[in-house]
N, C-alpha and C positions, 0 to 999 in steps of 0.2 A: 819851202820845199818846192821841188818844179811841178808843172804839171804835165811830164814828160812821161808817157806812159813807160818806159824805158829806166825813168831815172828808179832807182832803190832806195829806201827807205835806209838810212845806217844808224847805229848807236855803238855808245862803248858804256863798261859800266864800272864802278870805283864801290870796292870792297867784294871778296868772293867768297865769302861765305854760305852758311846753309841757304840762304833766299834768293841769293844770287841765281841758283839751278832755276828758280820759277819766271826768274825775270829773261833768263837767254832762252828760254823756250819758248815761253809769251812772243817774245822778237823775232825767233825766227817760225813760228804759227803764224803772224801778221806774214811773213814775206819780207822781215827787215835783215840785213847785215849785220852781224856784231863786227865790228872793226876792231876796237880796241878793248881792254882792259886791265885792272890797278888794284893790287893788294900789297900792301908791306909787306907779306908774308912769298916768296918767289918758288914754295913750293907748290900754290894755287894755281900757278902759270897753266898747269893742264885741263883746264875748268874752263878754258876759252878756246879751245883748240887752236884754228890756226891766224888767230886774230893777234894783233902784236900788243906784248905783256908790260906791263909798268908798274914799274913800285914807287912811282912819284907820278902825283895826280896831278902836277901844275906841267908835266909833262906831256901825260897823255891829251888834256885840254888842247894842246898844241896841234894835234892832230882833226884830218876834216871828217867832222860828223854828224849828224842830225840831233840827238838825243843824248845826252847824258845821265842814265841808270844811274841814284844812290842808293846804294845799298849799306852803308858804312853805319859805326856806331852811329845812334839815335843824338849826340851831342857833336855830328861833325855835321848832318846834312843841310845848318843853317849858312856856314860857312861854304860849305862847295856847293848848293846851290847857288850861293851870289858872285862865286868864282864859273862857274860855269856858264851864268847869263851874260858876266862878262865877257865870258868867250865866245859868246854869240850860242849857246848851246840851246835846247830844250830840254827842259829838267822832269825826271819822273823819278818821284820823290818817294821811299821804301815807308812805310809808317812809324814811328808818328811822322809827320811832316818835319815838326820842329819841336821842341820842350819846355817853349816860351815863348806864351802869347805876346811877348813884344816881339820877338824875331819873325811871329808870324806877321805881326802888326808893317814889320819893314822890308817883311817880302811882295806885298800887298800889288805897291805897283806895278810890280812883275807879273805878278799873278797870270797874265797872258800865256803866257810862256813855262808856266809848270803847273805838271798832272801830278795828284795824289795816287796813292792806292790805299781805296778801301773796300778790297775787292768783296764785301759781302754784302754791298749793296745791287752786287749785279747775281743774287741767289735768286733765281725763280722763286724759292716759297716766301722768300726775305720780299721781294718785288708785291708779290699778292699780299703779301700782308700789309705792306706799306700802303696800299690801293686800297684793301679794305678800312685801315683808321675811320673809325667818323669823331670830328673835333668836338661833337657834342654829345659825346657817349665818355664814359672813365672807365680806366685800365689798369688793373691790377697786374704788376709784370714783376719777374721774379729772372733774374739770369744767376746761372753760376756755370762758373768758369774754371772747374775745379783738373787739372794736369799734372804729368809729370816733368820732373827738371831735376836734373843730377844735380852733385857738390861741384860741377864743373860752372854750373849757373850761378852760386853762390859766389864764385871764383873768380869770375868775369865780368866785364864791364857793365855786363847788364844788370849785376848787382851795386853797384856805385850810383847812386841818385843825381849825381850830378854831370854822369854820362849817358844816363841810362831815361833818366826823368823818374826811376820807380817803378815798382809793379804796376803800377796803374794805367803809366805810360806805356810800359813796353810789354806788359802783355794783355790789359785792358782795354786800350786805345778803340780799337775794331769792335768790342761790344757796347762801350760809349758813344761811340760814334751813332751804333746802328738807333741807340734810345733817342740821341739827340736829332738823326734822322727820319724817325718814327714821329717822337712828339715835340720838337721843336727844343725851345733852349729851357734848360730848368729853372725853375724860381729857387726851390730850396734844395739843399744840398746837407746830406752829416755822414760820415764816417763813424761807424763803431768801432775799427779796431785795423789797425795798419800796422803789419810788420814786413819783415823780408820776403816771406813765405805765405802771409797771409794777411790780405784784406778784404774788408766786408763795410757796406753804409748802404744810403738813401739818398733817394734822388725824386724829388714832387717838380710833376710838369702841369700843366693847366691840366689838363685831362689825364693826368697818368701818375702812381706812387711805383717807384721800381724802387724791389728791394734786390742787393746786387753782392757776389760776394765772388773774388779773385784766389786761386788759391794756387800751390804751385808743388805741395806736396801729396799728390795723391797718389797711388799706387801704378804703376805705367800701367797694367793692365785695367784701369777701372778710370779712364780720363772721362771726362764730362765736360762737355758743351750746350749746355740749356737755356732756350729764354722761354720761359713761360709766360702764356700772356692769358688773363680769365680763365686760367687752369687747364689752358693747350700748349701742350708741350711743343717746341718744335728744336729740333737735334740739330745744334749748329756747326756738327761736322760732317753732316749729307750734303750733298750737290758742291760740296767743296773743290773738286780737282777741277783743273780747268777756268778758275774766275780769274787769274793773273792775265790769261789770254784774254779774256772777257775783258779786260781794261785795257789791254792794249788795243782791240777792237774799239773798241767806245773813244777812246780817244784820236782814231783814226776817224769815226765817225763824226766826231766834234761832240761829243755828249763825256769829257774826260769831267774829272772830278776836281773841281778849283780849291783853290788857299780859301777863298771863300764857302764854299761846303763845309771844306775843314774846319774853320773859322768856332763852330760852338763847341765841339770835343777838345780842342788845345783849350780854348778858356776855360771851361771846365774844370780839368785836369789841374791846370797853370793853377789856378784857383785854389782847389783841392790841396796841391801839394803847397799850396804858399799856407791852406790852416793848417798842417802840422808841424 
């Protein structure tokens, strides 16, 4: 990028779905251009205003721009990440990164050139807490992650484990993350009970036993976001608006979040999903 105080910042982004809205407003909050964007779906086109529309992504690639936004199912952004490197792009990659610790394993070298988002690492109370850990103190941590999700979720890709990566993946990812982030990489690992709609296990870190439970039928009016940690609750859907921007700051900063970050929550999971 120039260091032309003149030049603009551009991106386009591939798939317009619900997350899509957090990622064009993050861009245009930094000061960046949406140029482009890409859904198979061509009644999306209006979700980008006057940026030019594409239903074929090896198309849009063709086009000059900074950043390449995926937002697409969780089983396509190993692929258009390494199609967009190709293209010379900069990748910033929707969660999970990838669904398979080897895909993360051979994005690696790249690494330079693609930002995660795990935007709950830039939570102020998430930040203080992270400051507080002492390595030689133990932690009793409890998260549940208990939502709602229509018969439309059951419906859709994100119900296919092999698009999806599972519950774990695709809507656990972000609170793995933040445990793996907290106390480093787990030693042991068990699942008590994995279904479509509901899983629950353990997770023993050097310093820390987190009991952890996903769930995706809960009443819309009664969702729950909690990690409790020594029997302090903290509500993980406070200070939430706004952290998408918060990464696109940070990685303007050079503090973005690497394949490497990522690197213990995909093995994890990868893991996880390969005992069932």
């Amino acid at each position: 990028m120039s260091n032309d105080k003149k030049y603009q910042t551009t991106f386009a982004i591939v798939g317009l779905g619900f997350i899509a809205a957090r990622h064009i407003k993050a861009g245009h909050d930094v000061g960046w251009k949406l140029v482009a964007g890409c859904d198979i779906d061509p009644s999306k086109a209006h979700k980008i205003g006057d940026a030019k529309f594409f239903t074929d992504y090896q198309e849009m690639l063709k086009e000059d721009f900074d950043y390449l936004v995926i937002c697409t199912p969780n089983y396509l952004h190993f692929e258009q990440a390494l199609d967009g490197i190709v293209a010379g792009k900069k990748i910033i990659l929707e969660k999970p990164a990838v669904i398979k610790y080897e895909d993360l394993e051979y994005l690696k070298p790249y690494s330079l050139f693609i930002s995660n988002i795990f935007q709950l690492r830039f939570n102020p109370e998430l930040i203080k807490l992270k400051e507080s850990i002492d390595k030689d103190k133990k932690y009793d941590v409890e998260f549940n992650v208990s939502v709602h999700r229509g018969d439309w979720y059951l419906d859709s890709w994100k119900n296919d484990k092999e698009k999806s990566g599972g519950l774990m993946f695709n809507i656990g990812v972000h609170y793995f993350d933040l445990l793996c982030w907290l106390f480093g990489e787990p030693i042991n690992k068990q699942i008590l009970f994995n279904d479509a709609k509901y899983c629950a296990g353990r997770l023993v870190f050097s310093n820390c036993t987190a009991e952890w439970k996903l769930r995706i039928d809960q009443p819309i009016d009664n969702q729950i976001r909690h990690l409790k940690i020594n029997g302090e609750t903290i509500n993980l859907s406070d200070n939430f608006e706004g952290l998408h921007t918060k990464v696109y700051q940070e990685i303007i900063n050079g503090n973005r979040i690497t394949l490497e970050d990522a690197e213990p929550v995909i093995k994890l999971l990868t893991n996880y999903e390969k005992a069932n």
